[in-house]
Structure formats: structure tokens, C-alpha cells
MARSE-513388 format. One line per 10 residues: for each residue x, y, z of C-alpha. Coordinates in steps of 0.25 Angstrom, whole numbers. Example, Ala and Ser with C-alpha at 12.3 -4.5 7.8 and 13.67 -1.06 7.14 Angstrom:
49:-18:31  55:-4:29 .
//
This chain:
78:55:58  69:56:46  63:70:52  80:73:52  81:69:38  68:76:32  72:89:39  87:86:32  80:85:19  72:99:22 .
84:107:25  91:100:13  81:105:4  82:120:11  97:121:9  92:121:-5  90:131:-14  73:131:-18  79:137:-32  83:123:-34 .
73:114:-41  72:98:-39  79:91:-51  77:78:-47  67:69:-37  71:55:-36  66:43:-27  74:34:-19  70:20:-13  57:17:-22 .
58:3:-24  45:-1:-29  37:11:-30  39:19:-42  44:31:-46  33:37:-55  23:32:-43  30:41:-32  30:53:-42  17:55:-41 .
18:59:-28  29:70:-29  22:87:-32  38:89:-34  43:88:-48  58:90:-54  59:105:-55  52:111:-42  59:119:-34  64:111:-19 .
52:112:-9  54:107:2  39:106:8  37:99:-5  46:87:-4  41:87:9  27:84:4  29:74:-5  38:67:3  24:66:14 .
17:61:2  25:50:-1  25:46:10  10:45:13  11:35:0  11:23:11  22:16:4  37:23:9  40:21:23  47:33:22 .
50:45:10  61:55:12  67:64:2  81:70:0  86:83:-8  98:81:-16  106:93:-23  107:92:-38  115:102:-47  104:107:-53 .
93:106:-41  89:97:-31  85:80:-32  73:75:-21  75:64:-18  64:55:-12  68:44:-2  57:30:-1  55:20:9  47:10:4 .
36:2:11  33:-12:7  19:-13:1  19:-26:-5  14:-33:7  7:-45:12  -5:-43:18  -8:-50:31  -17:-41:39  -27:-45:51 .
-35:-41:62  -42:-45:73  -53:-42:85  -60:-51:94  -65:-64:88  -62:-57:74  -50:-59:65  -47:-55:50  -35:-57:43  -30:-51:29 .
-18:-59:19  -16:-53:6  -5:-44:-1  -5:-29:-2  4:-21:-10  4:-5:-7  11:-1:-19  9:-9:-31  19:-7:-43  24:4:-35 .
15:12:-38  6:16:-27  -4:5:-31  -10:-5:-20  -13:-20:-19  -20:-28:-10  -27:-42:-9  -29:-50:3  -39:-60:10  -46:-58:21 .
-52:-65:33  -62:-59:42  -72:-67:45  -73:-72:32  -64:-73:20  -63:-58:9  -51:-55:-1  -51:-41:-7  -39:-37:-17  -38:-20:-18 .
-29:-14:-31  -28:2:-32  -20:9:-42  -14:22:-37  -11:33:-46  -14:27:-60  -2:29:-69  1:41:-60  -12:48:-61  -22:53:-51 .
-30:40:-53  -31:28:-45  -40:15:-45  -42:3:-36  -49:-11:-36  -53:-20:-27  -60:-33:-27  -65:-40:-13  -72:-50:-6  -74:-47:9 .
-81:-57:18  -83:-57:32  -93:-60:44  -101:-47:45  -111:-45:58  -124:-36:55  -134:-32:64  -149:-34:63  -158:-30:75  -146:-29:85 .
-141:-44:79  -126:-47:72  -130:-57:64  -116:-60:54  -116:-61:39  -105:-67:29  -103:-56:21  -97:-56:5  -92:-42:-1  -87:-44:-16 .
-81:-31:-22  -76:-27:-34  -71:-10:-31  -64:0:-40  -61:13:-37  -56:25:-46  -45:34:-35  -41:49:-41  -31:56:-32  -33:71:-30 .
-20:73:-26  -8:65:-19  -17:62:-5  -33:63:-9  -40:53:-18  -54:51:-22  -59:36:-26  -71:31:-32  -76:17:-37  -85:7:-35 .
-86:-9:-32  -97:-18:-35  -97:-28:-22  -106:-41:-17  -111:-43:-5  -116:-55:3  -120:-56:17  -124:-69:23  -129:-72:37  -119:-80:45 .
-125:-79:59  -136:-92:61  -150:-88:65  -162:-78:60  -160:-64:65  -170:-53:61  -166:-46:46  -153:-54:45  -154:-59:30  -149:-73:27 .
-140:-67:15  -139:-53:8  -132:-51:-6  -130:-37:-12  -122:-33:-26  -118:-20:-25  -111:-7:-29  -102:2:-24  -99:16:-27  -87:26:-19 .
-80:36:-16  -67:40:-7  -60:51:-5  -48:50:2  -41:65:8  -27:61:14  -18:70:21  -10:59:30  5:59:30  12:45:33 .
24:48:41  29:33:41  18:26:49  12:40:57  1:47:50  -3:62:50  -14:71:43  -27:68:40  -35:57:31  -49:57:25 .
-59:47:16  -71:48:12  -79:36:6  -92:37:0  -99:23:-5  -112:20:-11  -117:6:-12  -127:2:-22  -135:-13:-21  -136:-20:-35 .
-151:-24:-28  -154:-10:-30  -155:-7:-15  -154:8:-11  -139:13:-12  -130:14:0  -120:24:3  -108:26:12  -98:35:16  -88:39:29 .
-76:47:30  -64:44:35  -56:54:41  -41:50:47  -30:58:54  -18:57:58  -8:65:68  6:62:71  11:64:85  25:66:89 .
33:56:83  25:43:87  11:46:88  1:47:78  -14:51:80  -25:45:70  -40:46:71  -49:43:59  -65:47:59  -73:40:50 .
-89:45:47  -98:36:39  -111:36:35  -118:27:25  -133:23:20  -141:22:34  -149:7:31  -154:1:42  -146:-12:38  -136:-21:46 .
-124:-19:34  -123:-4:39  -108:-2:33  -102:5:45  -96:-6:54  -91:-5:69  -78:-14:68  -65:-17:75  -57:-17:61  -64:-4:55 .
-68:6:66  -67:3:81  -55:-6:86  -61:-17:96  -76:-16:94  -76:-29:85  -81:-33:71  -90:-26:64  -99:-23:77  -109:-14:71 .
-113:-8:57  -119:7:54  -122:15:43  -114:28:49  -100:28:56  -92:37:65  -79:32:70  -68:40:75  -53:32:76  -42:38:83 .
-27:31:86  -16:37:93  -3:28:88  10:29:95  23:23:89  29:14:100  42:8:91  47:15:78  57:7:71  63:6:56 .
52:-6:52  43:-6:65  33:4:70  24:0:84  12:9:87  4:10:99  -10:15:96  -22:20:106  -36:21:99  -50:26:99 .
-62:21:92  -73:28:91  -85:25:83  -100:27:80  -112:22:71  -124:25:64  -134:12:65  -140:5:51  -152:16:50  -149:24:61 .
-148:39:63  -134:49:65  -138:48:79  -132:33:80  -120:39:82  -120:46:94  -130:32:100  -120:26:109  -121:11:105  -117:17:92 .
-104:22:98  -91:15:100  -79:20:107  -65:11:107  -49:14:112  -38:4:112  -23:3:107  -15:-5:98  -1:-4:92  3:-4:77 .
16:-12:72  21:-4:61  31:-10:50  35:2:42  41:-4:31  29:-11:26  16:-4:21  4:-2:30  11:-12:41  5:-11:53 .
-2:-21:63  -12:-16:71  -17:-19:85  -28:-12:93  -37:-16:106  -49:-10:105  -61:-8:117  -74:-1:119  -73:10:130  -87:9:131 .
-87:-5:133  -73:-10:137  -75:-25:134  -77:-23:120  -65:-23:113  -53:-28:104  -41:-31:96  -40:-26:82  -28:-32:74  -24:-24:60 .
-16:-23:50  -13:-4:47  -18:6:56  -31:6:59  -35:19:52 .
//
């Protein structure tokens, strides 16, 4: 029906006369986000000339906004020109949060609010607490397109605690670790899809030894102060066609991390690339590959970590650390129910991923206790009405070693 209607609007606009101009744009079903905010967004102005392609265009990037279930537009005849007319669907974006997720003998749960489109203006709020293994609340404020300029900004102020195993001579010993941060970042939009950001946080951090007994290098208690510097840049070209996703998705993060003990800097940097393909009317294809790299200390809080949560579904909590990463995630999800609040997803999966050891070589990647290799299912529940909605379930197991596996509960897709 809404292919019938968007091939209506096209041959409504032919039947038109290209020497006519667009006199008038106006917005239907905006309730709280405004005008002025939407604007920004629209290449067409009072005065162009119909283009069909064009309307097309921008109708696409609304769209990708993440806050309309659905954008439509309408051509109207005027006695001097034409009036486009765009047609919103709101999402919800003030929501409760009440995330959680789960593998074996491992649970974490978020409660909080988030609110996706604050003063209806694009901005985004969120604060919650957290429990995963330990107790951690973190509250994050950006402001999109400052007073409609190419500018943004965001803040953020956490503290992140959990049980957190490291290895020392081929022994987990596990740590109470305390992260305090205090972040801001500057954001300066290159056009409507690419952003570059860049800031800094000055952050705490205390590990103290949780598992009883003496093991070889394990200190009782380490404290650090330190700073961070970094830098993202964000190249999107991904078109949300309700809850399927096509095109093609790339971030680079670079991060340097200076001690206030004046220990020797530390750097950081992966890439993440993401792509997306639609197939027929219920399939969508995604696969991200992400290639880090970072200071190669031979030290147990290397910064790359093997986890159910982050990488590879069913292989458990934070099972090994590196300083280099190669990890390849593909999903096949196929729409088993489509109705007007309600999606179900059926999802087959493949996780795939290697590491480079605390002062090893590039050639830890390719060493076979280095590599992991992990398929499974899952289904999504999908409510379309309200932002970022969607349960997640995925079972998980080795195909090396078949016994090892798991369940991993979420809240979004996994990537």
C-alpha cells in the first residue's frame, strides 16, 4: 500500500508542469518536534522548480532522523504553483528505560529514562543505573545542531563498576573496578549524514583484587588519574526503511590516554564498518567488521575484550583481553509477523573473531587459540511505535567446541 501511494505521489507530481515552482512546504502531524528543527533537513526552498528525485531525497532523510515511524509527502496544486506537503508519524521518544540482559551465570540490568528528542529539537537525554556485577549510573546529554548551525556538543558524567576478570600467567584473578568520568565532546556536521567529533574526559580508575589468595603479578590495588583525548568520525549512508536497514555505515575512533603518574601515553584506535542489504520484502542482510589496534603492553588490562555482550554471542563474560582485534558479525533477520504496532524477526547469526595477545605479534591472529568461531538464532520483538524498541534473544555455541555456549538477552539489535 505505501509503495501504491509513493508511486501515486510521483505521477502526481509528473502530471505537473516542471515550469511550476513550489510556493508553499508545510508539515503535517508534528506534535512535539518543531518546525524550525525539521527545516534544517529540507535542500528545498520556496521557489525551486518541482523535482521529483529531490522530494524523494529528502523524504529518505527524514526518515533516517530515527524519530517518525513513517514520512510521506503530498503534492497539492496552488493558483500560482504547487504546495508539498510533508506527512509525520511520530515515534515516542520519551521513554522509560528498563533494559537487561543475560548469559549463563551472568545477569545486568538497566532502569532509567531516555528521551530521544528533547525540546523537539533533535537533542538526546539519558540517565539510568545499572547493575552488572556491581552498582554504575552514567547520565549522557548531547545538543544537536546548536541554534540550527552545523555544531553540536555532548556531556556525560559516569560511574561504571563491575567485577572485571584479568589474566596473569595463564590465571583469572577478578578485580572491583571504579571508572569515574567526566567527557565533553565538540560535534561539527559536514553535511546532513557525516560528523566529526572530538573532546576529552578526565576519568578515575580503581581496581582492587576481589579473588582471595596470592597469585604471581596480581597487585593488591591499583589507582590511576588520568586523561583522555579523541576523535570520531562517523560516515553514514544507511536508509531506515521502518525497521529494515540498507546501505553502508563507517566509524573510526582514535583515543589517546595519558596517566597523570606520567606513565608512557597510550593509544587506541578500531574501525567500525556496518552494512546493510535488504532482501525482497522480509529479509535484511547485516554484517559489521571491526579492526582495532592499540598500545601493545604486555599487561592484563589489554582494552580489546572477548565478550558475549560486545562481540561474540554465547562465548561468556569478558573471556579474554588483547591489544589488537579482528571481528566479523553477520545476521540474516527475516520478518515472521508484520502488524500495525508489532514486528517478530527470526535471526540466524555468525560470529567470528580474533585476537592479538598483551605484547604479542600480528601473527596472534591467525594462532588458532586466538580464533573464535560462533552461529546461533534468535528473534527480535519489534514495537514500531516507540523508539529503539526491540527485545533481543540469541543462543549462541562454539562450532569448534559445541558445549560451549549461550543465551544473550538485549534490549536493540545487536549491531
Amino acid at each position: 500500500m505505501k509503495r501504491l501511494l509513493i508511486v501515486t505521489y510521483i505521477l502526481s507530481i509528473a502530471s505537473i508542469s516542471y515550469s511550476q515552482e513550489i510556493e508553499a512546504i508545510r508539515f503535517e502531524g508534528l506534535k512535539k518536534t518543531k518546525p524550525s528543527y525539521i527545516s534544517q533537513f529540507i535542500s528545498i526552498q520556496k521557489g525551486d522548480p518541482l523535482d521529483s528525485t529531490e522530494i524523494i531525497e529528502v523524504k529518505q532523510r527524514l526518515a533516517n532522523l530515527e524519530m517518525f515511524s513513517d514520512v510521506q509527502f503530498e503534492v497539492q496544486e496552488l493558483n500560482q504553483g504547487v504546495e508539498l506537503v510533508y506527512v509525520f508519524q511520530e515515534l515516542y521518544t520519551l521513554l522509560p528505560i528498563f533494559s537487561f540482559g543475560g548469559i549463563e551465570e551472568n545477569f545486568w540490568v538497566q532502569v532509567g529514562a531516555s528521551e530521544a528528542n528533547l525540546g523537539g529539537k533533535g537533542n538526546k537525554l539519558t540517565a539510568y543505573y545499572q547493575y552488572y556485577d556491581r552498582n554504575s549510573f552514567a547520565t549522557h546529554l548531547t545538543f544537536d545542531r546548536i541554534r540550527q548551525s552545523q555544531w553540536g556538543a555532548n556531556v556525560n558524567l559516569i560511574k561504571w563498576s563491575t567485577l572485571e576478570p584479568l589474566f596473569f600467567s595463564g590465571q583469572t584473578v577478578e578485580y572491583e573496578y571504579d571508572n569515574y568520568t567526566l567527557g565533553a565532546n565538540v560535534i561539527r556536521y559536514l553535511n546532513f549524514t557525516d560528523r566529526i567529533e572530538f573532546g576529552g574526559a578526565f576519568f578515575t580508575e580503581d581496581y582492587r583484587k576481589f579473588t582471595e589468595g596470592d597469585f604471581e603479578g596480581a597487585p593488591e590495588k591499583v589507582t590511576k588519574n588520568k586523561l583522555l583525548g579523541k576523535a570520531t568520525f562517523i560516515w553514514n549512508r544507511v536508509n531506515y526503511h521502518f525497521f529494515y536497514l540498507d546501505g553502508l555505515h563507517n566509524q573510526l575512533n582514535i583515543q589517546t590516554v595519558q596517566s597523570l603518574d606520567n606513565d608512557p601515553a597510550f593509544y587506541i584506535a578500531f574501525n567500525d564498518v556496518k552494512y546493510f542489504k535488504r532482501s525482497g520484502k522480509r529479509g535484511n542482510l547485516a554484517t559489521r567488521l571491526r579492526l582495532g589496534l592499540s598500545t601493545n603492553e604486555e599487561s592484563p588490562f589489554a582494552p580489546f575484550v572477548l565478550d558475549s555482550y560486545l562481540n561474540i554471542r554465547g562465548v561468556g563474560n569478558r573471556v579474554d583481553r588483547g591489544t589488537g582485534a579482528i571481528i566479523w558479525n553477520t545476521e540474516y533477520r527475516r520478518t515472521l509477523r508484520d502488524r500495525e504496532k508489532i514486528a517478530v524477526q527470526g535471526v540466524l547469526f555468525s560470529d567470528l573473531g580474533s585476537w592479538r595477545n598483551p605484547g604479542g605479534n600480528f601473527s596472534d591472529f591467525a594462532e588458532s587459540q586466538n580464533f573464535v568461531l560462533f552461529a546461533g538464532g534468535g528473534f527480535r520483538l519489534i514495537h514500531k511505535k516507540i523508539y529503539n524498541a526491540i527485545l533481543r534473544v540469541d543462543y549462541g555455541f562454539n562450532l569448534q567446541e559445541p558445549s560451549i555456549n549461550g543465551f544473550v538477552l538485549g534490549i536493540g539489535q545487536y549491531f
